[in-house]
N, C-alpha and C positions, 0 to 999 in steps of 0.2 A: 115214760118220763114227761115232767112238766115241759111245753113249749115256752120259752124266754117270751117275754114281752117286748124287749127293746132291740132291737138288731146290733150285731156285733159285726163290726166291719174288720175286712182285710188288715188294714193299717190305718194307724190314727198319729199326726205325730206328737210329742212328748214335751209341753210347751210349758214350761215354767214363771216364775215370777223374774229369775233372772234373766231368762228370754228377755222377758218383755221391757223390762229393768235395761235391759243391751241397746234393743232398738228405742225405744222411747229416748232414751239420754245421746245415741247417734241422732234421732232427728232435734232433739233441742241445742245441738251442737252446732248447726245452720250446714254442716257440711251431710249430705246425703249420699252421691254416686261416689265413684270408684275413690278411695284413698286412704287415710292413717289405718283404717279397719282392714280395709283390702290388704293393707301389706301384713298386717300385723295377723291375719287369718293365713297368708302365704308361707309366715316363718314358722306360728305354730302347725302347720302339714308338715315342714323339713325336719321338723324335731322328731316329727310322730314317724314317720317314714324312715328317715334316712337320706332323702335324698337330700342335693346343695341347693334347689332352684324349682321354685314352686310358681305357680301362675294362677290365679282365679279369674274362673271363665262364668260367663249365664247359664252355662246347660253343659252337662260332659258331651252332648251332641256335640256343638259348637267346638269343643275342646279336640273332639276327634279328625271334627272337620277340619282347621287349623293344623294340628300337628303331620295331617296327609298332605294338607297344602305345603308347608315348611319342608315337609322332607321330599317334596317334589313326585308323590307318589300320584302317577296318572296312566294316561289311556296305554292298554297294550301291560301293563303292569299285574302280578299276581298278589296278590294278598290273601294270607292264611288264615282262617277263623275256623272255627264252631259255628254249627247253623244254630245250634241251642242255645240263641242267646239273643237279647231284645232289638228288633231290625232295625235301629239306629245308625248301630256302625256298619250295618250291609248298606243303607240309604247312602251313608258319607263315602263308603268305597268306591259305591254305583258313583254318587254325583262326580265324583273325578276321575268317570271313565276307567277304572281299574276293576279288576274283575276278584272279585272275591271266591275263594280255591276253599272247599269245604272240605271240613277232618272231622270225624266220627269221633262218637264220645264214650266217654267210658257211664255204665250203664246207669250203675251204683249212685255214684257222685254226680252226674251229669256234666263233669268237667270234661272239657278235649282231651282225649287219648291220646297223652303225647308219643308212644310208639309208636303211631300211623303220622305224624306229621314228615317224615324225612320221605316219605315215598310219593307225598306230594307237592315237593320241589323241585323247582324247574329253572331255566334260564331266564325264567320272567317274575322269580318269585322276589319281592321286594322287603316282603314283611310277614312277623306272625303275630296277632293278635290272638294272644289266651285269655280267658275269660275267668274269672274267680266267681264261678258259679254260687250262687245264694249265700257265700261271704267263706267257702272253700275256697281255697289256692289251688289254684293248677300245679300241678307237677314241676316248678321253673327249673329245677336244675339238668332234667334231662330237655325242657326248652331251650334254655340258655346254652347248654352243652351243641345243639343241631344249630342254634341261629348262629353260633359260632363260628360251628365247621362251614357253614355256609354264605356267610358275611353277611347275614339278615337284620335290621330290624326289628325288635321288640316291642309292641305298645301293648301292656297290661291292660285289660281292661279295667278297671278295677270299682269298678260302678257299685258293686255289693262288699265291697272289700273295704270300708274302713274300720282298724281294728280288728285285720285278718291276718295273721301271720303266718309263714311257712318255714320250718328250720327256724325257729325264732328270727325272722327278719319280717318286716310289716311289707305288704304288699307295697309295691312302688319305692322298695330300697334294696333293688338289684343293680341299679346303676343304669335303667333305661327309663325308658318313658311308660307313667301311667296315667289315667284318667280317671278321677270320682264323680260321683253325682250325687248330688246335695236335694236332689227332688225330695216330697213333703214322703213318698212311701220309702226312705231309704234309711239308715243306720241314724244319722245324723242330716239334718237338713236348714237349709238357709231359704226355705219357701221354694226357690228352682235355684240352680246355682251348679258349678263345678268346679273342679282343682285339676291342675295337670302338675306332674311333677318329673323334672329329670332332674339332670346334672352337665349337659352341654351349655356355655356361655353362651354360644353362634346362633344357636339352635333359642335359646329364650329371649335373646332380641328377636328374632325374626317373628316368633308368636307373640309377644308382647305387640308386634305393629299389625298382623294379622288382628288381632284382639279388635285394636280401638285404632279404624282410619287408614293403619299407614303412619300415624302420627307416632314420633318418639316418644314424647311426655305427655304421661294423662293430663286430667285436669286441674286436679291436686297440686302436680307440678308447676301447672301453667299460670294458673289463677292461685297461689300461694303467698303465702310472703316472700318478696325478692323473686318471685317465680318470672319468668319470660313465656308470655303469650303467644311469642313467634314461633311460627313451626312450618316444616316445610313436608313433603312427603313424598316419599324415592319409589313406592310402588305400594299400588290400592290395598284397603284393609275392611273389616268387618265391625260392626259396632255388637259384639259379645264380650262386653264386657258386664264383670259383676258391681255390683252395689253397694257403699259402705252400710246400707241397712240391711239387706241379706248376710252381709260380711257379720257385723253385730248382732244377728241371730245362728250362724254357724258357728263365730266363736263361743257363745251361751254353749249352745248344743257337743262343740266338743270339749270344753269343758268338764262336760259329764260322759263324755266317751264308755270311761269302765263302769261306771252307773248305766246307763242305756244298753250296753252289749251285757253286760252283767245280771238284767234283765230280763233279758232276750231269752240269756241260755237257761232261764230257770224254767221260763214257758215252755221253751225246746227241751225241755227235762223232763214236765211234768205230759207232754206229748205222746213222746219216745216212751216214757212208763204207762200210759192210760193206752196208748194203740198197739202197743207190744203184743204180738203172736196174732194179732187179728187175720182170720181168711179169707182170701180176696183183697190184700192189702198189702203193700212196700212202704217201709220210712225211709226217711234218706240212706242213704249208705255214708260209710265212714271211711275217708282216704286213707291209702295205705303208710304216711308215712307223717311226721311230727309236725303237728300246724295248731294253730287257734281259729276257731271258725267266728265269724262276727255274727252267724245265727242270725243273715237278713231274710232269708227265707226259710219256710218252714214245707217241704213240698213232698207229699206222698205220692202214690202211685195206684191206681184204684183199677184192679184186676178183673172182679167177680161182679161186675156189674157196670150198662152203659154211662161213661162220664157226662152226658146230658143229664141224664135220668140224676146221675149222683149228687150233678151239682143243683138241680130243682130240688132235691128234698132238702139241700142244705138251707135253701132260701125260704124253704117251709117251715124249719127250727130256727128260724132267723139269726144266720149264720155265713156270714160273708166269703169270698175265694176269690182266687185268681187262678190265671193261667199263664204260667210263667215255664216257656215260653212258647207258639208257634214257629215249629221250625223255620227256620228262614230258606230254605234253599226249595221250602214248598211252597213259597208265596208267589203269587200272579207276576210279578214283575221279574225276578228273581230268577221263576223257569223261562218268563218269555226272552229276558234280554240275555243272560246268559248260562243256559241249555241243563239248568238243573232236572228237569224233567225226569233223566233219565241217570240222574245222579243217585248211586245206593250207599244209603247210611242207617243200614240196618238198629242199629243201637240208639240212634238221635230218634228214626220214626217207632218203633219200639215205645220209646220215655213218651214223646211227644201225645202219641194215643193215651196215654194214661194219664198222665203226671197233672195235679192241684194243686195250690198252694193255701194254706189253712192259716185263719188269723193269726199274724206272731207282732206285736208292736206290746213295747214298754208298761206303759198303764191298767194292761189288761191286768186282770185277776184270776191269780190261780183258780177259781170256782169256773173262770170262763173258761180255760183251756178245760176242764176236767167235763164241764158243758157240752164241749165238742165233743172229746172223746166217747163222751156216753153217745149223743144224736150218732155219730158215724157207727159206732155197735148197732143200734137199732137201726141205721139204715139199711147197712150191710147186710142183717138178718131177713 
């Protein structure tokens, strides 16, 4: 086959005239950082979700770090995750002293196995963080079911989850706390940016002052019409807060929610048909039970030949990837500070040897996905 001239990248994001139409008329509004956009990006998440009480943060990092802070989760403390998952939220558990308790994943889906999370609770377990792996739902009801019986914490992750449903409910409308990110490789994006979403009153003031300072009322507030400038502050805070011009580019973008996922799964369609039965090769696997995938990753499994070598030919047919993700519980920090080393997650390091992620963003053209298919056939060979 002909080699492309032009390089086909990973993810490109999907940026329209009404994008630009958002921001452009947010900055000739004179008002630029957090407010009328920020709230108004906050209600449309409640709507899409389910949940009562939404929060736009700069980063889901930031989102994760805060809501560990708020629920007071620290040193001496257990927290449940997947190591298969981007080492953000193991950083945020590290940085507050709490020790992140790994759970094995199911092979298929790469989502945590939630049959193995009950036999890693303890009298220090605090919380579980499930992951909606490449825009799959985790298993919530048999999650929900354990964090129950065991008075846990729930923080969704939900970083690949917008316009992911599970049992027809959208990630982050179980009634706990979840976290999106709005980064330029993700479903929908506001340049960097994130949303947290629960339904606790207590719990969304306390992150709203984590957010910005300390301070009760943003700026918006403060500097407003009739607004009070004065402000006092009962206990320290962060300056993660988001932007009304990010805000005005994530409202654009979810806008077109089922345009952009709608998308997605037709690239993820034409994939799953061009690499079907290939040897030496795994497509995603399909969870066993009624969900909508938001198809944020596209992520095979490459058998029959070294994943170095696989991913230089792809860069030969000028063909972009990723690696989504390095196990986390094999990282330098992780085995030194705490004692993964000799932690066995057969199933996580299993995926983790193989597993690539293959261009999937909106713009592409079906001739490009059908491009790959062919390159990965002749590479394989």
């Amino acid at each position: 086959m002909k080699i492309r001239e032009d390089f086909l990248p990973l993810s490109k994001p999907s940026i329209g005239e009404n994008e630009i139409n958002n921001v452009v008329n947010c900055l000739k509004s004179g008002w630029i950082t957090t407010g009328p956009a920020c709230k108004q990006f906050e209600d449309k998440f409640c709507e899409l979700t389910g949940a009562s009480r939404a929060i736009t943060v700069n980063s889901a990092t930031a989102g994760m770090h805060i809501v560990l802070l708020a629920l007071k989760i620290g040193q001496g403390d257990e927290v449940i995750t997947p190591s298969m998952t981007f080492a953000s939220t193991i950083n945020m558990i590290a940085i507050q002293k709490a020790k992140p308790v790994f759970v094995d994943i199911d092979y298929n889906t790469l989502n945590i196995n939630a049959d193995l999370i009950e036999e890693k609770i303890t009298s220090r377990t605090k919380a579980i963080i499930p992951v909606h792996f490449a825009g799959v739902p985790a298993d919530m009801d048999k999650i929900i079911k354990i964090a129950k019986k065991h008075n846990l914490i729930i923080i969704e992750d939900a970083a690949h989850a917008v316009g992911t449903y599970y049992k027809g409910i959208h990630a982050g409308g179980f009634g706990h706390i979840a976290i999106y990110s709005f980064h330029p490789i993700k479903n929908i994006t506001s340049g960097e940016g994130g949303m947290i979403t629960l339904n606790d009153e207590k719990l969304e003031k306390d992150l709203r002052l984590l957010r910005f300072h300390g301070i009760e009322r943003d700026a918006w507030k403060r500097y407003g019409k009739g607004g009070n400038p004065e402000y006092n502050i009962s206990s320290p805070g962060f300056k993660y807060n988001l932007t009304d011009m990010q805000a005005s580019l994530g409202l654009a973008q979810l806008s077109r929610l089922d345009e952009i996922n709608g998308r997605r799964a037709e690239i993820a369609a034409i994939y799953k048909t061009g690499l079907k039965d290939i040897k030496g090769l795994e497509l995603p696997g399909i969870a066993g039970y009624s969900h909508i995938d938001s198809n944020h990753l596209f992520v095979i499994k490459v058998l029959s030949m070294d994943r170095g070598l696989f991913m230089e030919k792809l860069s030969e047919y000028n063909i972009g990837y990723g690696l989504h993700f390095p196990a986390c519980h094999l990282l330098d920090y992780v085995k030194r500070d705490f004692g993964t080393k000799k932690v066995i997650l057969p199933e996580t390091e299993r995926a983790a040897e193989k597993i690539i992620s293959l261009p999937l963003f909106p713009d592409m053209k079906n001739e490009d996905a059908s491009y790959v298919c062919e390159a990965i056939k002749e590479i394989l060979k």
